[in-house]
Backbone as XML, in Angstrom:
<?xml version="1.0"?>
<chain id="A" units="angstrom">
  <residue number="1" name="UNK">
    <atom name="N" x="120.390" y="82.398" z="108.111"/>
    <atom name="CA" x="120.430" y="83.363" z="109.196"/>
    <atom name="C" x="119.641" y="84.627" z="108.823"/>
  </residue>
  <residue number="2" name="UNK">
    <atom name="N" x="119.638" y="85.061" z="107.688"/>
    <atom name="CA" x="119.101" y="86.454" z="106.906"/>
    <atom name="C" x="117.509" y="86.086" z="107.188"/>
  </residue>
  <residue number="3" name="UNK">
    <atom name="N" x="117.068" y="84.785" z="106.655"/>
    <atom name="CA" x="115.939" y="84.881" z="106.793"/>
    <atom name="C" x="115.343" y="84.618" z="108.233"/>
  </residue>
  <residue number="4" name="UNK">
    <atom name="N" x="115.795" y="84.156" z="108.864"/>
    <atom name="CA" x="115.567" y="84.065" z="110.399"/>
    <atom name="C" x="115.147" y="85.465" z="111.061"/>
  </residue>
  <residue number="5" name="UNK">
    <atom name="N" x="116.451" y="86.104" z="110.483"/>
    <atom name="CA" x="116.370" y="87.672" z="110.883"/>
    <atom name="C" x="115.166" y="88.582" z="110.615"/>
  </residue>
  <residue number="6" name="UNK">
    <atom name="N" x="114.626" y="88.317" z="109.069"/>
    <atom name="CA" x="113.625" y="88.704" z="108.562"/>
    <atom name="C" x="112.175" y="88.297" z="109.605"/>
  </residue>
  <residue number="7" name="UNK">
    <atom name="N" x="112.538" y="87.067" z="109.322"/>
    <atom name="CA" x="110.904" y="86.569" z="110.067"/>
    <atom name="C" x="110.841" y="87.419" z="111.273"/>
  </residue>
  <residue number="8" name="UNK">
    <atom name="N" x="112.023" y="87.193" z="112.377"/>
    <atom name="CA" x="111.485" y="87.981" z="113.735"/>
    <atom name="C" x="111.419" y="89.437" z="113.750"/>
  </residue>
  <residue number="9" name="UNK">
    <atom name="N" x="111.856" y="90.229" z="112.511"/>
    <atom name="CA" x="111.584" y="91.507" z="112.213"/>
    <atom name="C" x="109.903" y="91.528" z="112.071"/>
  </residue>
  <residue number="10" name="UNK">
    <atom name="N" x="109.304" y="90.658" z="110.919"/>
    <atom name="CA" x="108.166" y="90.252" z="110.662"/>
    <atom name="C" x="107.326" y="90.729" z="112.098"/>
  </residue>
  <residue number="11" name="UNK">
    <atom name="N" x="107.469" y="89.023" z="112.559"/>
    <atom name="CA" x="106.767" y="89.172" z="114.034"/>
    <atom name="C" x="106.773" y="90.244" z="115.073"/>
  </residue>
  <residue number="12" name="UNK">
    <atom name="N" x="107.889" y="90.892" z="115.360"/>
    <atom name="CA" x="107.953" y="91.645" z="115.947"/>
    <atom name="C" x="107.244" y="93.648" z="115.383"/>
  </residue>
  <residue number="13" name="UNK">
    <atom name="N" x="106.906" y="93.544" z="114.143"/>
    <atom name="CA" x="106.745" y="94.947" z="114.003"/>
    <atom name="C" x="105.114" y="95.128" z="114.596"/>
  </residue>
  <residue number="14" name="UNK">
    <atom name="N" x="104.057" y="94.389" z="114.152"/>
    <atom name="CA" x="102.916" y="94.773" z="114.735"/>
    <atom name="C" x="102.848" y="95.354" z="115.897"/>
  </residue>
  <residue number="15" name="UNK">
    <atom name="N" x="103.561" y="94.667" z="117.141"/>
    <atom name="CA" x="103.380" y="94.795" z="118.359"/>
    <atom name="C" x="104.047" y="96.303" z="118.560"/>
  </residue>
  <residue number="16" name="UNK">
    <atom name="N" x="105.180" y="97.081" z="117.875"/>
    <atom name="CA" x="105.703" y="98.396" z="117.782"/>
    <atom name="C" x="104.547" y="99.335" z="117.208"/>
  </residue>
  <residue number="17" name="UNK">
    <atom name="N" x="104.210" y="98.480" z="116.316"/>
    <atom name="CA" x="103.068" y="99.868" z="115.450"/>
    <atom name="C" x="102.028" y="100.071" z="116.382"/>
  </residue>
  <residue number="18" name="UNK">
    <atom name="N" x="101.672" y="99.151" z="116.876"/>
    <atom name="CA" x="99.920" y="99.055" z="117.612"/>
    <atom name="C" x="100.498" y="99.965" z="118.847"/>
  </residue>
  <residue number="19" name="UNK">
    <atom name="N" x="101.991" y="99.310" z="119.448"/>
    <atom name="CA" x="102.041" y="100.690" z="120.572"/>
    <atom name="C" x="102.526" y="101.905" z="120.526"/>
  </residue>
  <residue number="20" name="UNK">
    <atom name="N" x="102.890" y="102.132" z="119.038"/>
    <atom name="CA" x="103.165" y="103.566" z="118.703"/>
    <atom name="C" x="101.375" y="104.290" z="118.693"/>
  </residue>
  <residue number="21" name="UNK">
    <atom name="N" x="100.802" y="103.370" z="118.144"/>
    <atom name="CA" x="99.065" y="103.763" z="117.768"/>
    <atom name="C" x="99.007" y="104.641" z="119.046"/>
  </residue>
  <residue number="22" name="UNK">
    <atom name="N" x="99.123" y="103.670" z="120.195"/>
    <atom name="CA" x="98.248" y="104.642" z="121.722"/>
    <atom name="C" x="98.976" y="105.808" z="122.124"/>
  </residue>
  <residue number="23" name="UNK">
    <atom name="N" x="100.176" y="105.932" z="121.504"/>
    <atom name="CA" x="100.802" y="107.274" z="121.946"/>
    <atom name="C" x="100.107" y="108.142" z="121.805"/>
  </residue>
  <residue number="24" name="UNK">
    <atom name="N" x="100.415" y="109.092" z="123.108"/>
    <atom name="CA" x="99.527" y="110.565" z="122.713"/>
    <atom name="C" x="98.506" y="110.702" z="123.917"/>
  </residue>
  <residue number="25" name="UNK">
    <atom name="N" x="98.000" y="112.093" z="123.309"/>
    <atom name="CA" x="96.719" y="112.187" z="124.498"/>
    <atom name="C" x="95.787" y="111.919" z="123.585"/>
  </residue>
  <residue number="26" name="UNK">
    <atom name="N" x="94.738" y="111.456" z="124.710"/>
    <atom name="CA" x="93.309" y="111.154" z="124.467"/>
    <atom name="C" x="92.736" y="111.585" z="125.456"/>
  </residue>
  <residue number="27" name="UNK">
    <atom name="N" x="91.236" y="112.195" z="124.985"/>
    <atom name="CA" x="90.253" y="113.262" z="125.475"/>
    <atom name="C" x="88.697" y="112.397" z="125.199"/>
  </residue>
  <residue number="28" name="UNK">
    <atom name="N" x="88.277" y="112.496" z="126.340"/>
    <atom name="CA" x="87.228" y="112.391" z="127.052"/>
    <atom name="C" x="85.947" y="112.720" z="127.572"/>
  </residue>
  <residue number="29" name="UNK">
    <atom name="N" x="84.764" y="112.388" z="127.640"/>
    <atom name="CA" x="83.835" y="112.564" z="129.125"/>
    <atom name="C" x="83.630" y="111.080" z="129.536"/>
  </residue>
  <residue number="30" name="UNK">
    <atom name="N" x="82.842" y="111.318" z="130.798"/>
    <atom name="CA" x="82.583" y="110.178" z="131.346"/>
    <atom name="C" x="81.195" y="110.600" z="131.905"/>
  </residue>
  <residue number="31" name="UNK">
    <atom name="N" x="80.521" y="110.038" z="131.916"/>
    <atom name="CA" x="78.964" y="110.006" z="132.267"/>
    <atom name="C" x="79.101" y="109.247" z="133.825"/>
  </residue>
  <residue number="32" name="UNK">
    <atom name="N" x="78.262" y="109.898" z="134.835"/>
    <atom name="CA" x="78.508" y="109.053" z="135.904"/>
    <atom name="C" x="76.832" y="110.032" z="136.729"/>
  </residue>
  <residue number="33" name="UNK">
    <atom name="N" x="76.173" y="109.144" z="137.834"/>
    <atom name="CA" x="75.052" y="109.940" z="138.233"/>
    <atom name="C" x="75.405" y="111.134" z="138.559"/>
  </residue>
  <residue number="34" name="UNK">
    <atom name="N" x="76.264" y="111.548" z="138.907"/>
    <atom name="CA" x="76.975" y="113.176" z="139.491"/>
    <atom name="C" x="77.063" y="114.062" z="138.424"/>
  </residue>
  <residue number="35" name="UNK">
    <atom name="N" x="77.196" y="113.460" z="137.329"/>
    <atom name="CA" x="76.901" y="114.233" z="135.991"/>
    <atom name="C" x="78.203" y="113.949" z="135.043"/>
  </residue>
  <residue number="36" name="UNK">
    <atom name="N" x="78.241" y="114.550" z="133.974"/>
    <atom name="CA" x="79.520" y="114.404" z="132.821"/>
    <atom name="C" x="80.890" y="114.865" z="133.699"/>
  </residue>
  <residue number="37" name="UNK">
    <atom name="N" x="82.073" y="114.145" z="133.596"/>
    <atom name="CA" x="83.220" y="115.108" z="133.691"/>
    <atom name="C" x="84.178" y="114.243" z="132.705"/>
  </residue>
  <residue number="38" name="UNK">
    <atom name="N" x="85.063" y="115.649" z="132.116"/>
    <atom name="CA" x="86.390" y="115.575" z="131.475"/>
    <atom name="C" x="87.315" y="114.613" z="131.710"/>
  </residue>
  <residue number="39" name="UNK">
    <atom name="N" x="88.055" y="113.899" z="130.924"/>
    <atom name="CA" x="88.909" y="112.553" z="131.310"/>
    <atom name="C" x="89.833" y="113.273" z="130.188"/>
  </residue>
  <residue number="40" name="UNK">
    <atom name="N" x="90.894" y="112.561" z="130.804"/>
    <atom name="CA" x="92.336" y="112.842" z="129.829"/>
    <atom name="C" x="92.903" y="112.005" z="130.171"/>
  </residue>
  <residue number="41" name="UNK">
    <atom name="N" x="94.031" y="111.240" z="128.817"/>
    <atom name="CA" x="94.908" y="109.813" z="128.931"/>
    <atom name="C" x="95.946" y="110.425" z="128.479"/>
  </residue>
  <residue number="42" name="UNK">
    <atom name="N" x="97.026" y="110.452" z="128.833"/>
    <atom name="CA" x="98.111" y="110.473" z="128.395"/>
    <atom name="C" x="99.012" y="109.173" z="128.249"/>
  </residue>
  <residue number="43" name="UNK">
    <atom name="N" x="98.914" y="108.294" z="126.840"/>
    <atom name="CA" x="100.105" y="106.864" z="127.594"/>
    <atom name="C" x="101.128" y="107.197" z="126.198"/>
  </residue>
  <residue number="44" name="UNK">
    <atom name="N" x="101.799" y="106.154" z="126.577"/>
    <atom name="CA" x="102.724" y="105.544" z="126.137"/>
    <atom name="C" x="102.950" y="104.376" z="125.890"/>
  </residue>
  <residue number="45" name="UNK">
    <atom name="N" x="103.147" y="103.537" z="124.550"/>
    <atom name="CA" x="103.589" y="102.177" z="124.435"/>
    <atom name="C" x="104.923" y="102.168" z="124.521"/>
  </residue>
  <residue number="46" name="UNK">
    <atom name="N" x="105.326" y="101.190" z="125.375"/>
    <atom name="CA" x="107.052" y="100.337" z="125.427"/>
    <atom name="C" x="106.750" y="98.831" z="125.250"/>
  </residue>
  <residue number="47" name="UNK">
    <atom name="N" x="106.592" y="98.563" z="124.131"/>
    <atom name="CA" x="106.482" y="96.545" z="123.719"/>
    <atom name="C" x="104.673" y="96.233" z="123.955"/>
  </residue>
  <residue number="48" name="UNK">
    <atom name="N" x="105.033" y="95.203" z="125.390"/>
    <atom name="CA" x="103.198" y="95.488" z="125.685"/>
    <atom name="C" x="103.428" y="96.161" z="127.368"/>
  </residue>
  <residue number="49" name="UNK">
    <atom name="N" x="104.186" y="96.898" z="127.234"/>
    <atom name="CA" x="103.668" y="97.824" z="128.653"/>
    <atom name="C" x="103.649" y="98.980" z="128.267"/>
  </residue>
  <residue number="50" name="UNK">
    <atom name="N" x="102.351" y="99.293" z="129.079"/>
    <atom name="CA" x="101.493" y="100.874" z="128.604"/>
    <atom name="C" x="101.614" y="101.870" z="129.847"/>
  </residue>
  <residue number="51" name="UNK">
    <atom name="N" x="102.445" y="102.587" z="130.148"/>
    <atom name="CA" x="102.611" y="103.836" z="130.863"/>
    <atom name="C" x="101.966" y="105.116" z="130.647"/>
  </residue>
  <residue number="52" name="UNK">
    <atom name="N" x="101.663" y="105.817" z="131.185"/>
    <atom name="CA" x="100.707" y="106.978" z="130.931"/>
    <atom name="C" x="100.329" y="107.734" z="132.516"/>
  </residue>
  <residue number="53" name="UNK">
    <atom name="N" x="99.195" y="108.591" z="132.161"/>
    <atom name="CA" x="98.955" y="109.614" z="133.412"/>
    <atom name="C" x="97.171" y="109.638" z="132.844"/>
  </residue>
  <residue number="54" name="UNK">
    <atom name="N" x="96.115" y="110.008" z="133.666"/>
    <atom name="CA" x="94.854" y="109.827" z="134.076"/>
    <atom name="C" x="94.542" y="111.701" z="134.492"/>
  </residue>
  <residue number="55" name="UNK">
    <atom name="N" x="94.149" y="112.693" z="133.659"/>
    <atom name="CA" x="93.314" y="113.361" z="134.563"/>
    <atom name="C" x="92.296" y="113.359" z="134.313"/>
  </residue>
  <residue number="56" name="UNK">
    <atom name="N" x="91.832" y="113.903" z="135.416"/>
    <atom name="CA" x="90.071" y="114.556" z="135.541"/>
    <atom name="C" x="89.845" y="115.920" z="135.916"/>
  </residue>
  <residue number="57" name="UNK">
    <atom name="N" x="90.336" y="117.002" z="135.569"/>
    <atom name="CA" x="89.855" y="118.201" z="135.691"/>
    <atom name="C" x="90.594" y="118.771" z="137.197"/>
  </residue>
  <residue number="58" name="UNK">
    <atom name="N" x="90.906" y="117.972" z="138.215"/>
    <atom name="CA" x="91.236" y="118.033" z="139.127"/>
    <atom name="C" x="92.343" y="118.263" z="139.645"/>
  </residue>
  <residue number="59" name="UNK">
    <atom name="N" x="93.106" y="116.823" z="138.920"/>
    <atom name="CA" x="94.853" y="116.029" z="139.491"/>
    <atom name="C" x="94.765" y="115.313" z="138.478"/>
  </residue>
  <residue number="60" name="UNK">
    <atom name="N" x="95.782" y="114.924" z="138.257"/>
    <atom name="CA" x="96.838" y="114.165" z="137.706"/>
    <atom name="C" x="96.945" y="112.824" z="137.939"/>
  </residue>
  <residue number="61" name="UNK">
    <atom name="N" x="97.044" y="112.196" z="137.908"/>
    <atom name="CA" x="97.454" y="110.690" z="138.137"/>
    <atom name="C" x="97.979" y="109.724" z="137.264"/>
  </residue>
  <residue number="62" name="UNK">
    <atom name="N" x="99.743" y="108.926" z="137.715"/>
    <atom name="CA" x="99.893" y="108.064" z="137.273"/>
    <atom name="C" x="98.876" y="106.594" z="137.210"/>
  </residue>
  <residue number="63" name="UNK">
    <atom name="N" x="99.296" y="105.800" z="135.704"/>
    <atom name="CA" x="98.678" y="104.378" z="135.536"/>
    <atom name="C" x="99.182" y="103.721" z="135.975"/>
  </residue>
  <residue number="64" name="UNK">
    <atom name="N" x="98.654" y="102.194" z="136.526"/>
    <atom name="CA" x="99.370" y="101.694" z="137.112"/>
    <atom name="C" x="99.404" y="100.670" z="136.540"/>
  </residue>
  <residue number="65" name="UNK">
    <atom name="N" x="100.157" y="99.292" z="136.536"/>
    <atom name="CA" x="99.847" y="97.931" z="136.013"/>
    <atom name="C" x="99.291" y="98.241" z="134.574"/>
  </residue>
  <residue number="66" name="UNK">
    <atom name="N" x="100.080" y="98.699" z="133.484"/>
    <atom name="CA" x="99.531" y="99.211" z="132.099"/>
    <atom name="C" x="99.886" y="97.744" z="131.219"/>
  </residue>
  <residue number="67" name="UNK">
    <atom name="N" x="99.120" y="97.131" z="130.314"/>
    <atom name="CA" x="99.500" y="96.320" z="129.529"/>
    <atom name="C" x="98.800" y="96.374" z="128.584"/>
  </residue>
  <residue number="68" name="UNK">
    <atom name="N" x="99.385" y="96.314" z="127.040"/>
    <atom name="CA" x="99.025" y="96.148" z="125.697"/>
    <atom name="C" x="99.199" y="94.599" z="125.193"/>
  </residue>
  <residue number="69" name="UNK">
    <atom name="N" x="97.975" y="94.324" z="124.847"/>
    <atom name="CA" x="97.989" y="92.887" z="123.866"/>
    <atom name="C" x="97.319" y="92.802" z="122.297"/>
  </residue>
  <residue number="70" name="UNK">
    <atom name="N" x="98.097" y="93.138" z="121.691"/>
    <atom name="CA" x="97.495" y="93.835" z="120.332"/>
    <atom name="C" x="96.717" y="95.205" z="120.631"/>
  </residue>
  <residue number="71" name="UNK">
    <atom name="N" x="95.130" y="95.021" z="120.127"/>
    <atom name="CA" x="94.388" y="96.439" z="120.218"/>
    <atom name="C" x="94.451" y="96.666" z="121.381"/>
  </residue>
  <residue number="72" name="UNK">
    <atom name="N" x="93.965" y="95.430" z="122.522"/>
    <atom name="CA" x="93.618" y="95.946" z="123.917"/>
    <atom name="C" x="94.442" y="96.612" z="124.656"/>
  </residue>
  <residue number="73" name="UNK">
    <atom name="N" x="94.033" y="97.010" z="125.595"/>
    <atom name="CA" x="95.006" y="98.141" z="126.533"/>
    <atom name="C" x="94.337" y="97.407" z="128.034"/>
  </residue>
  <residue number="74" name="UNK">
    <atom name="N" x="94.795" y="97.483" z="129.157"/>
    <atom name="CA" x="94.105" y="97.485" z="130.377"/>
    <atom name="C" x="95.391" y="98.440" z="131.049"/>
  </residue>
  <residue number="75" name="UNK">
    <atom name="N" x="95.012" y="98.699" z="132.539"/>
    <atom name="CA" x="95.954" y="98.951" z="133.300"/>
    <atom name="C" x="94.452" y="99.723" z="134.719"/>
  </residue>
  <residue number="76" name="UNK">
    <atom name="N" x="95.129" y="100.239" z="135.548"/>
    <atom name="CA" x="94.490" y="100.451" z="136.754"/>
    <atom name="C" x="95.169" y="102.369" z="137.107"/>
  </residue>
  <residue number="77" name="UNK">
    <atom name="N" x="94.132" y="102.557" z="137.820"/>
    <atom name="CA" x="94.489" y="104.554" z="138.780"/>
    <atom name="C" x="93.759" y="104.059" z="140.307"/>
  </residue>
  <residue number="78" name="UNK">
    <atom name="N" x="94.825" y="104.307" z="140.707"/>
    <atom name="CA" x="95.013" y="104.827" z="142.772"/>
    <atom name="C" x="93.622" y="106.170" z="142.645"/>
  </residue>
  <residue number="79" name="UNK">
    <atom name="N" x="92.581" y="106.640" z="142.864"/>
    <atom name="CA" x="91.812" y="107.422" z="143.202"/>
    <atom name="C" x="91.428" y="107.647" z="144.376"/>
  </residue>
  <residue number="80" name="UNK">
    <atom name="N" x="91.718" y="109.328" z="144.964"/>
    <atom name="CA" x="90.404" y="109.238" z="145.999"/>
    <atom name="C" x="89.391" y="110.606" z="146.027"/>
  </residue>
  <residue number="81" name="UNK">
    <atom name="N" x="88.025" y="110.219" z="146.201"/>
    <atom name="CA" x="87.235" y="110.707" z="145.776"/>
    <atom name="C" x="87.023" y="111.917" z="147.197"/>
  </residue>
  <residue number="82" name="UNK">
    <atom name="N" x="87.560" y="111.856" z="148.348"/>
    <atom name="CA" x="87.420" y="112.070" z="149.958"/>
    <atom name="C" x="86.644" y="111.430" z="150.284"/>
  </residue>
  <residue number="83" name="UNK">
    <atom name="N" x="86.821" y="109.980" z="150.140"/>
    <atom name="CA" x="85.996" y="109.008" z="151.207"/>
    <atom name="C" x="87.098" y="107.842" z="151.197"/>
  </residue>
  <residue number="84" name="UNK">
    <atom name="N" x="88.190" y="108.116" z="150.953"/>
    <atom name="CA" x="89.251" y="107.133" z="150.787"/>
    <atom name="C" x="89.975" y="106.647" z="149.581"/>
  </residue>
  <residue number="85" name="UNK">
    <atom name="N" x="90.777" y="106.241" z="149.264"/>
    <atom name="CA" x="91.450" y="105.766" z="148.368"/>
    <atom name="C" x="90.629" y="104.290" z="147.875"/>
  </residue>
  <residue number="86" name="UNK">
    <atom name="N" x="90.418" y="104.144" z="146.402"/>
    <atom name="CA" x="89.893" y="103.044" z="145.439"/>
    <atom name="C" x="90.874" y="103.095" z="144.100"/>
  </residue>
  <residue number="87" name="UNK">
    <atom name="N" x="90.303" y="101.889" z="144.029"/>
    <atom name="CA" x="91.279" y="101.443" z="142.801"/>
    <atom name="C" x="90.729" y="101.798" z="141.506"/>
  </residue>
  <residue number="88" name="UNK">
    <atom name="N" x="90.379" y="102.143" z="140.279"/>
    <atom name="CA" x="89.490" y="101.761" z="139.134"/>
    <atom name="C" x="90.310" y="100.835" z="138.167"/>
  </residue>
  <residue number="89" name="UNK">
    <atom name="N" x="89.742" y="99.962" z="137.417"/>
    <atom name="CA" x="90.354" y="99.178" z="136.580"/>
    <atom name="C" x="90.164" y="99.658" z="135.365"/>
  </residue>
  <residue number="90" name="UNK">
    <atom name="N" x="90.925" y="99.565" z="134.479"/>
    <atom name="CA" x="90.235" y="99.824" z="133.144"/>
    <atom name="C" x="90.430" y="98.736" z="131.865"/>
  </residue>
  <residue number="91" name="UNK">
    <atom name="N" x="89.750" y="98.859" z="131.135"/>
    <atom name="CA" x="90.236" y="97.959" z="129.621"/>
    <atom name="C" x="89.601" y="99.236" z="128.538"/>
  </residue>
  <residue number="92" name="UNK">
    <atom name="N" x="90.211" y="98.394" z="127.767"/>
    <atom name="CA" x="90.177" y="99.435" z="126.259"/>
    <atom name="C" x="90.503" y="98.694" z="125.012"/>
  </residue>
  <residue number="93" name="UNK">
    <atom name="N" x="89.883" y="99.674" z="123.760"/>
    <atom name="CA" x="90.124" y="98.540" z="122.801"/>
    <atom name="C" x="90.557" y="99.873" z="121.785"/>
  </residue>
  <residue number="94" name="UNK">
    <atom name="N" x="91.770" y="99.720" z="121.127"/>
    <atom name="CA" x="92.663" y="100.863" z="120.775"/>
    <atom name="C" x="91.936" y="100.650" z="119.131"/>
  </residue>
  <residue number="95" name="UNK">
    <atom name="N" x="91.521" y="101.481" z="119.074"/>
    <atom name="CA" x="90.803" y="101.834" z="116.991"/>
    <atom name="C" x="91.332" y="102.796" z="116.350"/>
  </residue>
  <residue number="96" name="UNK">
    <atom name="N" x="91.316" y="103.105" z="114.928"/>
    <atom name="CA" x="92.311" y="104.205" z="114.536"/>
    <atom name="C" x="91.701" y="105.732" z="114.795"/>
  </residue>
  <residue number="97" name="UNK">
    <atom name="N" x="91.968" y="106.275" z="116.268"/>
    <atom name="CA" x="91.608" y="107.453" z="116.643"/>
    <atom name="C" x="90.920" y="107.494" z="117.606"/>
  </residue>
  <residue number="98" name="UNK">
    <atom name="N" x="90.684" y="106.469" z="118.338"/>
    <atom name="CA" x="90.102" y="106.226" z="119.459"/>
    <atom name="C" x="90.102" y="104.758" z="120.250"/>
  </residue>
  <residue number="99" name="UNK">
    <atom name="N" x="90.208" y="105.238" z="121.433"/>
    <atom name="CA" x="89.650" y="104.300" z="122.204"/>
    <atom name="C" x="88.478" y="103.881" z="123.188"/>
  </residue>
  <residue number="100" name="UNK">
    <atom name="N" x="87.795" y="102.545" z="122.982"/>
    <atom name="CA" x="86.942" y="102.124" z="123.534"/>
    <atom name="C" x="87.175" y="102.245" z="125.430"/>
  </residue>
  <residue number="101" name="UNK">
    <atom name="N" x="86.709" y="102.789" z="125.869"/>
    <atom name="CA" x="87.100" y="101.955" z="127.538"/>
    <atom name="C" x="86.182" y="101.893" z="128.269"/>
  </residue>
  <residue number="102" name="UNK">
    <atom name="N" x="86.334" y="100.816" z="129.340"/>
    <atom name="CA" x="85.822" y="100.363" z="130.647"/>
    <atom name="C" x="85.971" y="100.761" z="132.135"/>
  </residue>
  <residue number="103" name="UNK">
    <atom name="N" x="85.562" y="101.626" z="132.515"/>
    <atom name="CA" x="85.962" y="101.500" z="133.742"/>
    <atom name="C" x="85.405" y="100.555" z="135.030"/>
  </residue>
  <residue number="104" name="UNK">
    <atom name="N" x="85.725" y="100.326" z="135.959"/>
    <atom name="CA" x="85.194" y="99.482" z="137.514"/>
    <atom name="C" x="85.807" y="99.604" z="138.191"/>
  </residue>
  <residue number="105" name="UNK">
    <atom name="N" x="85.277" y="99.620" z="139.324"/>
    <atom name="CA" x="85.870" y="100.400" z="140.860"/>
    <atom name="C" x="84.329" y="100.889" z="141.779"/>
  </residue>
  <residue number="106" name="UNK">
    <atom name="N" x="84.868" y="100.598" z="142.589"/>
    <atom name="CA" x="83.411" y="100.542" z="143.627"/>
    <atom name="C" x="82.189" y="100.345" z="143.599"/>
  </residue>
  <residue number="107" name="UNK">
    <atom name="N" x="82.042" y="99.231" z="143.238"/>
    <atom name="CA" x="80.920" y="98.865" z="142.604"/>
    <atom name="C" x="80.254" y="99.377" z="141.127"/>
  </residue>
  <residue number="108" name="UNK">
    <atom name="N" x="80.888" y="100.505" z="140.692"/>
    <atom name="CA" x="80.546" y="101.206" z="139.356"/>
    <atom name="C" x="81.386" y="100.912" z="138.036"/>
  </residue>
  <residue number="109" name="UNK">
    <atom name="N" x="80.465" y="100.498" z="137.397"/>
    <atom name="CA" x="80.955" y="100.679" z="135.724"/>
    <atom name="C" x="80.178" y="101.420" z="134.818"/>
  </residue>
  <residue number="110" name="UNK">
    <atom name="N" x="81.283" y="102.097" z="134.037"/>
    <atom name="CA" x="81.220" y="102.708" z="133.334"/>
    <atom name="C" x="81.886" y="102.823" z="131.935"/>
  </residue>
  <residue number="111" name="UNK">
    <atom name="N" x="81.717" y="102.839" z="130.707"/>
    <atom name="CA" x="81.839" y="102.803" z="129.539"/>
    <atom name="C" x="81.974" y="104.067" z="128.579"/>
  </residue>
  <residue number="112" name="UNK">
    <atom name="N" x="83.058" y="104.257" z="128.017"/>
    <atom name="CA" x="83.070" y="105.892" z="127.499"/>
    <atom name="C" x="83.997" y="105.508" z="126.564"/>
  </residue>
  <residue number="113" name="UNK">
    <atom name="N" x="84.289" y="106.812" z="125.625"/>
    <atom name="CA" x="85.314" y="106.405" z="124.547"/>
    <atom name="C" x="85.900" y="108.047" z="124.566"/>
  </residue>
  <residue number="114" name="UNK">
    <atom name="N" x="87.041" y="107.400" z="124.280"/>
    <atom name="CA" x="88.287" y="109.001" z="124.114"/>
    <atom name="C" x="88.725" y="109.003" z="122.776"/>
  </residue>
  <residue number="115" name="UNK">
    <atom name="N" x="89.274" y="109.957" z="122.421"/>
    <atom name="CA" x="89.092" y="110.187" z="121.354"/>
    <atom name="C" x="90.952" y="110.773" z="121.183"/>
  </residue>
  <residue number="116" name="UNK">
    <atom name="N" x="91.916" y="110.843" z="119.724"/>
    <atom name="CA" x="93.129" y="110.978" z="120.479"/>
    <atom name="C" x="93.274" y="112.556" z="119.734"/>
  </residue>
  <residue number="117" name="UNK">
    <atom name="N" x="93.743" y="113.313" z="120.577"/>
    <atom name="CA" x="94.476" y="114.713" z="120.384"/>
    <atom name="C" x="95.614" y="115.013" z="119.493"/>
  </residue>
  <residue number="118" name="UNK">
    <atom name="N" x="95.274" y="115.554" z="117.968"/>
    <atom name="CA" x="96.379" y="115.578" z="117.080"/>
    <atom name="C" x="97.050" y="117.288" z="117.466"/>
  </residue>
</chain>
């Protein structure tokens, strides 16, 4: 039984550490034809669901659909730019002090990396 116990301690710690890793804020630009603007992540790991908030200089915004699978991160932001409400998707690839990400949403992608706020 002891060692049973052990093993799923085993298995189970990576997936705690990697989502303790994304805690925190992470700081940003984003390059887009309109020019550079400021990005800010605020998440949170709980297991592999990733909760957090999205600004841009502007507002605020909750994440939506957040999930952690080891390094990766994805999840989605409700945006509207005043031409209506869009979705953006994101992925990410969590490194020690940064993250890689993706964005897409209206036809645009974009690629940037944040960096995390000690």
């Amino acid at each position: 039984m002891r060692l049973c116990t052990l093993f799923l301690i085993a298995l189970l710690t990576p997936v705690a550490v990697l989502a303790a890793g994304v805690d925190g804020r992470w700081n940003g630009t984003v390059s887009t034809p309109a020019g550079d603007f400021p990005i800010e992540f605020t998440f949170t790991g709980d297991g592999d669901t990733l909760v957090g908030t999205m600004a841009d200089g502007y507002r605020e915004t909750a994440i939506d659909n957040g999930t952690i699978d080891g390094s990766n991160i994805s999840f989605s932001v409700e945006v509207d730019f005043g031409g209506g409400p869009f979705t953006l998707s994101y992925t990410g690839v969590v490194t020690d002090g940064q993250i890689a990400l993706t964005s897409e949403g209206n036809g645009e992608r974009s690629e940037f990396v944040v960096q995390k706020v000690e």
